[in-house]
DOGU-641291 format. One record per residue (C-alpha): residue number from 1; residue in three letters; y, z, x. Coordinates in pm, 1 decimal. Layout:
fiba_koltor_y_z_x
NUM_ALA_Y_Z_X
...
//
This chain:
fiba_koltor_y_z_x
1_UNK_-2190.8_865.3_-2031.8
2_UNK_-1898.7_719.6_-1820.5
3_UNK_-1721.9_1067.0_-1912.1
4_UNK_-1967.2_1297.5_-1753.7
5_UNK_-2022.4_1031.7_-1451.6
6_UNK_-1661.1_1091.6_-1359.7
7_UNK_-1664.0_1462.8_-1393.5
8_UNK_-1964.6_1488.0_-1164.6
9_UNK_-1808.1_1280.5_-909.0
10_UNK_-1466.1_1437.9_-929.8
11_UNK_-1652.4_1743.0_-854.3
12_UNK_-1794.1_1594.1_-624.2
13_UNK_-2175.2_1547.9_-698.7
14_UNK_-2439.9_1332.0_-529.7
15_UNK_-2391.8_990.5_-491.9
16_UNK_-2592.2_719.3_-522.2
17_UNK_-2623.7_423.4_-259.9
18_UNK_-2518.4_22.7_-320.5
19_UNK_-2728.8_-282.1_-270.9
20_UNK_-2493.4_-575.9_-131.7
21_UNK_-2557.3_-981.1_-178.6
22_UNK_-2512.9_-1150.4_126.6
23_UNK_-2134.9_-1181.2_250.7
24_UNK_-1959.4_-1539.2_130.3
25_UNK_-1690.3_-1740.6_196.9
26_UNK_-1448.0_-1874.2_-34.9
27_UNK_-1302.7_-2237.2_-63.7
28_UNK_-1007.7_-2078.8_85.3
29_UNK_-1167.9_-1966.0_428.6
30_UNK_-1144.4_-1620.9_303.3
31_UNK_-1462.9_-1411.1_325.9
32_UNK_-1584.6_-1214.8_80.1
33_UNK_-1825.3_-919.7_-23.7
34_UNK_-2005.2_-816.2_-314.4
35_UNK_-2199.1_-520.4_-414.6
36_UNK_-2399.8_-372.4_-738.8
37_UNK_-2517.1_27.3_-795.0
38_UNK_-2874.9_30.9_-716.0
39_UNK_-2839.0_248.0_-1085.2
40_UNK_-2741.5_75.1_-1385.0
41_UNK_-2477.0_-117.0_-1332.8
42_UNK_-2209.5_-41.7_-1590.5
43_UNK_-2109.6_-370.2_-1653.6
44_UNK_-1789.3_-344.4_-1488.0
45_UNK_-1668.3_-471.7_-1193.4
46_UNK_-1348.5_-329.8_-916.6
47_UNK_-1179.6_-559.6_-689.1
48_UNK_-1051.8_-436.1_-362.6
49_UNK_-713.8_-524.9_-232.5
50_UNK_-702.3_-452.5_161.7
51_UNK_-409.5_-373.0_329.1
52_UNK_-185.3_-518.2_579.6
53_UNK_-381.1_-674.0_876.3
54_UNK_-167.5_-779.3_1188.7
55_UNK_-122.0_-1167.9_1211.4
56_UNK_-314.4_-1207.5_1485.1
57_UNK_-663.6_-1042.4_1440.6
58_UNK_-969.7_-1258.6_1314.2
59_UNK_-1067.4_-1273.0_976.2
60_UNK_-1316.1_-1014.4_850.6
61_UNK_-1440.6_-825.4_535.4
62_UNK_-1260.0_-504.8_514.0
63_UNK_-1275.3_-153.7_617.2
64_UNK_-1192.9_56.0_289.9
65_UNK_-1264.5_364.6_424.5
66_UNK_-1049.2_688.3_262.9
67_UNK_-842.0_906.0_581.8
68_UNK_-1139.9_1127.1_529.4
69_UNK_-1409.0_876.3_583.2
70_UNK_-1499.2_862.8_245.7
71_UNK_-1570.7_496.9_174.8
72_UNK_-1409.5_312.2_-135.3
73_UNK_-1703.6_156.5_-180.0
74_UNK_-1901.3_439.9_-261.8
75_UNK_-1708.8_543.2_-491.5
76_UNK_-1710.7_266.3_-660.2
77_UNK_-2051.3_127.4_-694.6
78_UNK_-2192.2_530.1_-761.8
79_UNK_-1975.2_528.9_-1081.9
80_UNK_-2178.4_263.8_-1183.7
81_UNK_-1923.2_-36.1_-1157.8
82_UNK_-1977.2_-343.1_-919.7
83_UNK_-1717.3_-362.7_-629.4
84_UNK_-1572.8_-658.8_-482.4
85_UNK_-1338.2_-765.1_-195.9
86_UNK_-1225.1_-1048.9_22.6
87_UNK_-1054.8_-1095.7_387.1
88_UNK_-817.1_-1309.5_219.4
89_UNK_-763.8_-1669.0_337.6
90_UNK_-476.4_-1559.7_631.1
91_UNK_-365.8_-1212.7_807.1
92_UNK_-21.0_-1082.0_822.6
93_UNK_182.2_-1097.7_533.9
94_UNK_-36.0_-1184.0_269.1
95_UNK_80.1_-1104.1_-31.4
96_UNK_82.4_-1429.5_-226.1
97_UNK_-231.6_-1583.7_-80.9
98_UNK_-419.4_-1258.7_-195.0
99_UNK_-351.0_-1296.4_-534.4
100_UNK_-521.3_-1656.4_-546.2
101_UNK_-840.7_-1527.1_-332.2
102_UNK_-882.5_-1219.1_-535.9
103_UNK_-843.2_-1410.0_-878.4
104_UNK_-1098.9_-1687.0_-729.7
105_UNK_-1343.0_-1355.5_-584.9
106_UNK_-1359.3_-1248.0_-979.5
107_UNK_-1464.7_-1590.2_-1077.2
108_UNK_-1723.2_-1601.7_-784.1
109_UNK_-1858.5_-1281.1_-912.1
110_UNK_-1872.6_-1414.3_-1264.8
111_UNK_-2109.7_-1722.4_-1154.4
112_UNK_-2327.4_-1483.8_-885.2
113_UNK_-2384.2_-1201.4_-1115.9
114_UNK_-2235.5_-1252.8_-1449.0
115_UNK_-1904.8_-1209.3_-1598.6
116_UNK_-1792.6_-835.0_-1604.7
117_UNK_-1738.3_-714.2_-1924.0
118_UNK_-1375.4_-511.5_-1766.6
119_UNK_-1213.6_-567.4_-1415.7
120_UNK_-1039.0_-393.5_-1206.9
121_UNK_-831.5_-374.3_-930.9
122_UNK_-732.0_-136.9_-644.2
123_UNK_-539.5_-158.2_-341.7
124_UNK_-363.9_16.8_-59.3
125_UNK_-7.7_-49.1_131.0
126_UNK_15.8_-424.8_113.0
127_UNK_-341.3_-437.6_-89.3
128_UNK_-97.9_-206.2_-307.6
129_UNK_150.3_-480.5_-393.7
130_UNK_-111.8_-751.8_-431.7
131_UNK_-274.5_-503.7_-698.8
132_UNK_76.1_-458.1_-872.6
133_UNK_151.3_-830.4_-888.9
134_UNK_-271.2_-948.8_-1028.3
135_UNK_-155.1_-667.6_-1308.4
136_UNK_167.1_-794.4_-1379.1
137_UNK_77.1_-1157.8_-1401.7
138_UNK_-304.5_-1200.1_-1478.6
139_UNK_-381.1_-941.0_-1770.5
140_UNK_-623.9_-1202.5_-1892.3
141_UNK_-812.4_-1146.6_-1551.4
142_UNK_-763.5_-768.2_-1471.9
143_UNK_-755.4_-498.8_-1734.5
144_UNK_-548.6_-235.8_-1494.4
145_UNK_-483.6_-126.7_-1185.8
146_UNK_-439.2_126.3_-921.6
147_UNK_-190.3_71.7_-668.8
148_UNK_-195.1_297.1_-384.9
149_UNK_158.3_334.1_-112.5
150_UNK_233.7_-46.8_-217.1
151_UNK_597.9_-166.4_-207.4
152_UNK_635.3_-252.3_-499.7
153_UNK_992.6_-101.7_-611.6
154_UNK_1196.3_-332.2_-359.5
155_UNK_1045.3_-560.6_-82.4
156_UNK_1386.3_-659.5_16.5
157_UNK_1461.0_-316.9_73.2
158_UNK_1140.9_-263.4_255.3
159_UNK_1190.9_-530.5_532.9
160_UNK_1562.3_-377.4_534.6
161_UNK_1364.4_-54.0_621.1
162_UNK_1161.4_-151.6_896.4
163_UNK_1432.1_-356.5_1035.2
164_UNK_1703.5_-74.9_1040.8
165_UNK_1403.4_147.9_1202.5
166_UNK_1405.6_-81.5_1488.3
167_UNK_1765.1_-157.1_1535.9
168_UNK_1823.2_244.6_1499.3
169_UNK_1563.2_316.3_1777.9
170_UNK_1702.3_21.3_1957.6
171_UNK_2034.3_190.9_1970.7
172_UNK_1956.0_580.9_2079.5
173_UNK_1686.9_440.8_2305.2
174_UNK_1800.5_80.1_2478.0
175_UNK_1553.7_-166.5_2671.6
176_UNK_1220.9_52.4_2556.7
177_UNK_1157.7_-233.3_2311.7
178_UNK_1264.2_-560.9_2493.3
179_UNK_1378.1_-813.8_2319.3
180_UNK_1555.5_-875.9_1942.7
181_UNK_1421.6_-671.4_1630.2
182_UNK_1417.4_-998.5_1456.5
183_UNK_1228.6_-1196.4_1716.9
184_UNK_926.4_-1032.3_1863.8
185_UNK_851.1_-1182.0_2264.8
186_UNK_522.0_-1231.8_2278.8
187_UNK_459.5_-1021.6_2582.0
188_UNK_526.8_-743.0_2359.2
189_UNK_297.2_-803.4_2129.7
190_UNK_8.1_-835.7_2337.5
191_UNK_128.9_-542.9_2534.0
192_UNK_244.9_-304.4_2248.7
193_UNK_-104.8_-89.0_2303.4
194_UNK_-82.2_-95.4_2678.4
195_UNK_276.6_-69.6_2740.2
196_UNK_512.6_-40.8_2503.0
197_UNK_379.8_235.8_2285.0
198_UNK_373.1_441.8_2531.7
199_UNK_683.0_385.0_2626.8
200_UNK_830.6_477.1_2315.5
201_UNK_621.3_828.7_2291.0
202_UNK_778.7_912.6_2635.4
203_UNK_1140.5_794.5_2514.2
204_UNK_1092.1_990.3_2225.4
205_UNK_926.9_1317.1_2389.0
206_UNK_1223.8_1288.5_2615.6
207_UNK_1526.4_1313.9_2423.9
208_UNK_1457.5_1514.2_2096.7
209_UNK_1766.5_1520.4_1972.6
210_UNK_1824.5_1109.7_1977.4
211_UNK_1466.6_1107.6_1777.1
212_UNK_1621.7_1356.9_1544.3
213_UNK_1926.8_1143.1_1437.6
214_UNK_1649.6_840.1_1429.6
215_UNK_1512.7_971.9_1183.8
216_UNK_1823.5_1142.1_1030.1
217_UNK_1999.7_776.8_993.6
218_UNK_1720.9_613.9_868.7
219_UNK_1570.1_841.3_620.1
220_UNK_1201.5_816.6_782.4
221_UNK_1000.6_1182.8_742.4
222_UNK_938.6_1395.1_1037.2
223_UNK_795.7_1716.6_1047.1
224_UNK_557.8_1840.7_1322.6
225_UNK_595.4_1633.1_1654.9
226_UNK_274.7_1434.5_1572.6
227_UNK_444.9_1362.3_1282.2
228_UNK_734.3_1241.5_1442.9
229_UNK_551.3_1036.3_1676.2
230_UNK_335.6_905.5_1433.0
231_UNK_634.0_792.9_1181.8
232_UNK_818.5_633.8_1493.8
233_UNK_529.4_443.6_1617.0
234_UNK_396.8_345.1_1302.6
235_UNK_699.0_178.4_1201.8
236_UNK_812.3_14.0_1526.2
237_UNK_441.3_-131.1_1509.2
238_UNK_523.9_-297.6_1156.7
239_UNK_863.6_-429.5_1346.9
240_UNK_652.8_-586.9_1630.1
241_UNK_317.0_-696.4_1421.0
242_UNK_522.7_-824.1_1141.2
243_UNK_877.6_-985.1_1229.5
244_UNK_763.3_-1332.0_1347.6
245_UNK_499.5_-1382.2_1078.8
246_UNK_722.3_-1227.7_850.5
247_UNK_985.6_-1529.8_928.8
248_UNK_681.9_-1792.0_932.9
249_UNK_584.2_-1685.1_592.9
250_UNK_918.1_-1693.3_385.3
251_UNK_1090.1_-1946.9_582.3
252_UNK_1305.7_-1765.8_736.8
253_UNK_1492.4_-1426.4_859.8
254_UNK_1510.7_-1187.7_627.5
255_UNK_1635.0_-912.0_748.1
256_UNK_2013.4_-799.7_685.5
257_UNK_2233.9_-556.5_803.1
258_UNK_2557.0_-743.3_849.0
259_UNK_2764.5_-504.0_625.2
260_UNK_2537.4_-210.3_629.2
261_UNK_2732.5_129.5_697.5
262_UNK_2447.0_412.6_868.4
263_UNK_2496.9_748.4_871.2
264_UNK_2386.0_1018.0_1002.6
265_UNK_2376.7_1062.8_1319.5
266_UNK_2627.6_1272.0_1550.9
267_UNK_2901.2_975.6_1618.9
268_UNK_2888.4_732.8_1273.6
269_UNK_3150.6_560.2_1412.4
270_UNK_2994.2_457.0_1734.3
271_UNK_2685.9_392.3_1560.7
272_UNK_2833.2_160.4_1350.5
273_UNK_3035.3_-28.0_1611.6
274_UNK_2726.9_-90.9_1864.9
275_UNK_2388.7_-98.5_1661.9
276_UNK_2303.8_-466.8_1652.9
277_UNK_2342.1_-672.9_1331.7
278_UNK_2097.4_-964.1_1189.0
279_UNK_2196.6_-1159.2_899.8
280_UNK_1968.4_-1294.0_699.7
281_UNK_1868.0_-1642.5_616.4
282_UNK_1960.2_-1800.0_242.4
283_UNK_1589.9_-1960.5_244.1
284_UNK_1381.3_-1633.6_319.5
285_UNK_1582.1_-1385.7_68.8
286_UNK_1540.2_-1663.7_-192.5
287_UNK_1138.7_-1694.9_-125.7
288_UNK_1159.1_-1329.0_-151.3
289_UNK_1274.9_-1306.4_-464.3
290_UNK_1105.5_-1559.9_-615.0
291_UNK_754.4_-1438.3_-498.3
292_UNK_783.4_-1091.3_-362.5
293_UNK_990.2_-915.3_-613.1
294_UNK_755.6_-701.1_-890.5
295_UNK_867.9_-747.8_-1240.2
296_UNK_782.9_-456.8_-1397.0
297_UNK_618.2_-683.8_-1709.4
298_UNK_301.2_-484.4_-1784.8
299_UNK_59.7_-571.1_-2076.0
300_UNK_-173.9_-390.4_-1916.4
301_UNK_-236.7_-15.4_-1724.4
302_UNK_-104.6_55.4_-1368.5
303_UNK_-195.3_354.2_-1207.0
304_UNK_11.5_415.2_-871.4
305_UNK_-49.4_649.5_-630.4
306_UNK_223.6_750.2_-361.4
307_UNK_201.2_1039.4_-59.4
308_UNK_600.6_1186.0_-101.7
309_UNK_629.5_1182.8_299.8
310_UNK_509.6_795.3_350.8
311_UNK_672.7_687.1_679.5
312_UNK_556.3_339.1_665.5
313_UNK_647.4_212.8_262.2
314_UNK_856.2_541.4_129.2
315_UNK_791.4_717.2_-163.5
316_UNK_1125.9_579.7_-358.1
317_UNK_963.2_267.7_-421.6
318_UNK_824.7_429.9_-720.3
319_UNK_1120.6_553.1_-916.0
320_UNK_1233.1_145.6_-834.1
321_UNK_911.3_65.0_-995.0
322_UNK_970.1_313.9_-1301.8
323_UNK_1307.7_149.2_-1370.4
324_UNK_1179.5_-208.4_-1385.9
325_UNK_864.2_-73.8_-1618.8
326_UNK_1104.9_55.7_-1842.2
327_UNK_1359.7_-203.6_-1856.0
328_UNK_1034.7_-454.9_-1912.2
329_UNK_1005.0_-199.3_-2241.4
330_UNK_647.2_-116.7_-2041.4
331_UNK_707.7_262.5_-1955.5
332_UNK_342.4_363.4_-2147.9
333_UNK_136.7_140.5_-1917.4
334_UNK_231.3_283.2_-1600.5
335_UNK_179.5_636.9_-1446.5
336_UNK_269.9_737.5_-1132.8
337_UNK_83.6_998.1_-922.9
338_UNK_282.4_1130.7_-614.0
339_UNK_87.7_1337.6_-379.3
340_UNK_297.7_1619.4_-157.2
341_UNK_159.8_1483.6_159.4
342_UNK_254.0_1323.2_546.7
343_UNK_131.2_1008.6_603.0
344_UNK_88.9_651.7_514.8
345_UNK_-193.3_602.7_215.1
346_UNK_-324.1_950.0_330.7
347_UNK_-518.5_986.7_50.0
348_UNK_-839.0_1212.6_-5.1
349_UNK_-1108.4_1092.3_-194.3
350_UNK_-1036.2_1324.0_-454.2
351_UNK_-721.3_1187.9_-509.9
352_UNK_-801.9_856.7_-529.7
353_UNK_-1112.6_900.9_-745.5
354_UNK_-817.6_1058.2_-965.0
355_UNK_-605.8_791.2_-1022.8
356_UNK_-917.1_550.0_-1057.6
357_UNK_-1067.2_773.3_-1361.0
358_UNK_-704.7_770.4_-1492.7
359_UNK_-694.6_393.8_-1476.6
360_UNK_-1048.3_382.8_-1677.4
361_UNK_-940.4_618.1_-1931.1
362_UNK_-620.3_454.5_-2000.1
363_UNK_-803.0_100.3_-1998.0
364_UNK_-1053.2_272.6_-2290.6
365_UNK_-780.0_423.4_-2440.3
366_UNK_-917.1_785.3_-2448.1
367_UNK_-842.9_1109.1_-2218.7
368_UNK_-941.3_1198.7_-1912.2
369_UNK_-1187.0_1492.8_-1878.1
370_UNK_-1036.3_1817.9_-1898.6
371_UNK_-1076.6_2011.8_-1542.9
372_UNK_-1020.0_1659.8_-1354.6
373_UNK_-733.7_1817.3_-1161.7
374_UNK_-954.8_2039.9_-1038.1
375_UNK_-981.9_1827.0_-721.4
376_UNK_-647.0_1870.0_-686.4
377_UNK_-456.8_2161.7_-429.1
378_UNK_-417.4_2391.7_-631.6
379_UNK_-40.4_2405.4_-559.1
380_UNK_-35.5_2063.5_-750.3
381_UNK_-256.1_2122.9_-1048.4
382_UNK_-79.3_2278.1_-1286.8
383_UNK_201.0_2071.9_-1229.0
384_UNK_-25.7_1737.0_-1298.6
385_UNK_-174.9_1894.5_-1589.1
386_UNK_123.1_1955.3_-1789.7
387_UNK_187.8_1603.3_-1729.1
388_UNK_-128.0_1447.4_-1794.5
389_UNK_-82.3_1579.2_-2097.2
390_UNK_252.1_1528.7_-2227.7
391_UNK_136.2_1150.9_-2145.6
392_UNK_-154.9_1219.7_-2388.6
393_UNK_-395.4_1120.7_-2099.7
394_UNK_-537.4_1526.8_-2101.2
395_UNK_-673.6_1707.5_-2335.2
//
């Protein structure tokens, strides 16, 4: 039954509508939502892991809706499972706190509706990383997940990334961005909309080949000018919406580039000489690796998901990911999905519904439907099938 539900939906089919209890809070402030199939409800029950939500917006149930439109929910509930998610107690980085609300949210369910006889969970970007940790270190609570464009190969690295973006940019384009990479001015927070984004398109519309060693030096995809816009933007915004609450939350500065050499660009030397440098502080790398470094110690399925030309969290965190699995001796509970794509979580629902029926299979242990990469491109199915089945996951 669960076998020909998936097929239809991965080929798209009708589906069928969701009847939601009334919206909670949790002890921890967070809110929360719940909803059941108006079908039969299969029993099972997916928890949704939001993504990263700037520090200073209110508190509010999630949008999961897919770069298409296509909401999460849906998806869900008309496979027949129940879906849950939560705000999460706090905005910003919320990596650790998310893992307590979502493991509370499952035991909320269980009392509301009755305990699930499987859960699972699924996340994007930071909701990514949240769903890669609840695997890792409650497989009594969740029986796999799919993690979608999380960081979960290096988060030391990753603040390292979207520090070096901003020190980079300030360096080819000096005073846009007032103020240090490390500490935000307020005034440029509130005004980053208004002001300062805009600034930054017309610095960067100005002097192509500056952008081009920008992104040269620090790795970050380009493409088509929206796409270069888009990948400058998005990751200064990260800089400016995350630095200070970054530094709140792990007790210090982490970001480092004391003794880092860039290259790239059309004068390395000069580069290297002027760009500014930031040590980090002893206290925040050491909160960092005690809470925001993934192990890799699976006892149960992970499904990740990863679009090859991420600006935002790159695509390399997976091969870091693949190395831990393996040296946990873990390598046949996690599969990796990347999609030949621009963008940050610029998934279709296709895709996603992908990885979840993966995740499902691999949970019961049997294969996944033959034609499911139908909803692939066609450029990438062939390519997905031969591995699908050399992991045994295809017919």
């Amino acid at each position: 039954m669960m076998a020909t539900k998936l097929v239809g939906l991965l080929l798209f089919t009708a589906a069928c509508s969701a009847s939601c209890l009334p919206d909670g809070v949790q002890s921890s402030g967070a809110l929360y939502r719940i909803c059941l199939p108006d079908g039969v409800w299969n029993g099972k029950l997916a928890v949704y892991a939001h993504g990263y939500v700037a520090f200073n917006e209110r508190l509010k149930i999630p949008d999961d809706s897919l770069p298409d439109g296509t909401q999460l929910s849906t998806i869900i509930t008309s496979l027949g499972f129940a879906y849950a998610t939560s705000s999460y107690s706090t905005n910003g980085l919320a990596i650790v706190p998310a893992q307590t609300d979502l493991k509370d949210l499952v035991g909320i369910f269980g009392s509301k509706v009755g305990k699930p006889s499987r859960v699972y969970m699924v996340g994007p970007s930071e909701g990514g990383a949240v769903t890669a940790f609840s695997v890792e270190k409650f497989p009594d609570v969740y029986n796999a997940g799919e993690a979608a464009c999380g960081p979960i190969g290096d988060f030391r690295r990753q603040v390292n990334y979207i520090g070096d973006f901003r020190v980079i940019f300030d360096y080819f384009f000096p005073g846009v961005i007032p103020g240090e990479p490390t500490s935000i001015p307020e005034e440029v927070i509130a005004n980053w909309d208004s002001i300062y984004e805009p600034a930054v398109l017309a610095a960067v519309r100005a002097d192509p080949t500056a952008t081009a060693q920008l992104l040269s030096v620090t790795g970050a995809p380009g493409g088509t000018q929206d796409e270069i816009e888009s990948t400058v933007t998005g990751v200064l915004w990260y800089n400016v919406f995350g630095a200070n609450d970054a530094v709140a939350r792990l007790g210090g500065q982490p970001f480092d580039n004391k003794t880092r050499l860039y290259h790239g660009s059309d004068n390395d030397l000069r580069l290297n000489l002027k760009v500014r440098r930031a040590t980090a502080d002893a206290a925040a790398l050491a909160e960092i690796a005690r809470n925001y470094q993934t192990s890799g110690k699976l006892s149960n399925p992970l499904i990740t998901i990863h679009t090859l030309g991420d600006p935002i969290i790159p695509y390399w965190h997976e091969p870091l990911y693949k190395v831990k699995v393996a040296a946990a001796g873990a390598g046949e509970q996690h599969i990796n999905l990347p999609f030949n794509a621009y963008g940050h979580c610029n998934f279709t629902a296709d895709q996603v519904l992908l990885g979840f029926g993966l995740m499902v299979f691999k949970d019961a242990g049997t294969l996944l439907p033959a034609g499911a990469e139908s909803v692939l491109p066609a450029s990438q199915r062939a390519a997905f099938a031969d591995t699908a089945r050399r992991l045994g996951i295809l017919p």
